[in-house]
N, C-alpha and C positions, 0 to 999 in steps of 0.2 A: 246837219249839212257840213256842218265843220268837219275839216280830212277829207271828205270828199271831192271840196270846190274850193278854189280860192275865192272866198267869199267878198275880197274887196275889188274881183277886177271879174269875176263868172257869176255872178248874182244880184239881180237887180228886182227891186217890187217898188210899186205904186209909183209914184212920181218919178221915181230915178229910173226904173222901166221904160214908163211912158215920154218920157223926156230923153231919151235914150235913142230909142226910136224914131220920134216926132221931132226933134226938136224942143229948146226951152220952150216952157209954156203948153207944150201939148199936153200934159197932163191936167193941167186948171183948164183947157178948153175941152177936151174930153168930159170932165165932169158938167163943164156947163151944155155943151151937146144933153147929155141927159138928164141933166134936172130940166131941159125944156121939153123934151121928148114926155117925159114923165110928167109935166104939168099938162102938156098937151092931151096926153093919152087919158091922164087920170082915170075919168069915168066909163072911158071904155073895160080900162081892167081892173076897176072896183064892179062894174056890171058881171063882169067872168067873175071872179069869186065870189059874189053875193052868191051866187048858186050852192057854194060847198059851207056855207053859215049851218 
C-alpha cells in the first residue's frame, strides 16, 4: 500500500476505523455487541455445524 495511499491520513483498520467512524470507544463496543450476540447465539450455530463434523 505504501506509494499508493498516504498511509497516515488514507488508511485506517480495526480500532482507528471503527473509532473513526463511530466515535471514541465505538470500536470496544462493537466488539462487545458481538461477544454478546455470539454468547447468545452459541448453540444455535454450534447446532449448524454439528452437521458438517
Amino acid at each position: 500500500m505504501k506509494g499508493m495511499l498516504d498511509l497516515k491520513h488514507e488508511l485506517r483498520v480495526a480500532e482507528e476505523f471503527w473509532d473513526f467512524l463511530g466515535g471514541d470507544g465505538a470500536y470496544h463496543d462493537l466488539l462487545e455487541c458481538f461477544e454478546r450476540a455470539g454468547i447468545e447465539l452459541r448453540p444455535e450455530v454450534d447446532k449448524h455445524f454439528s452437521k458438517f463434523k
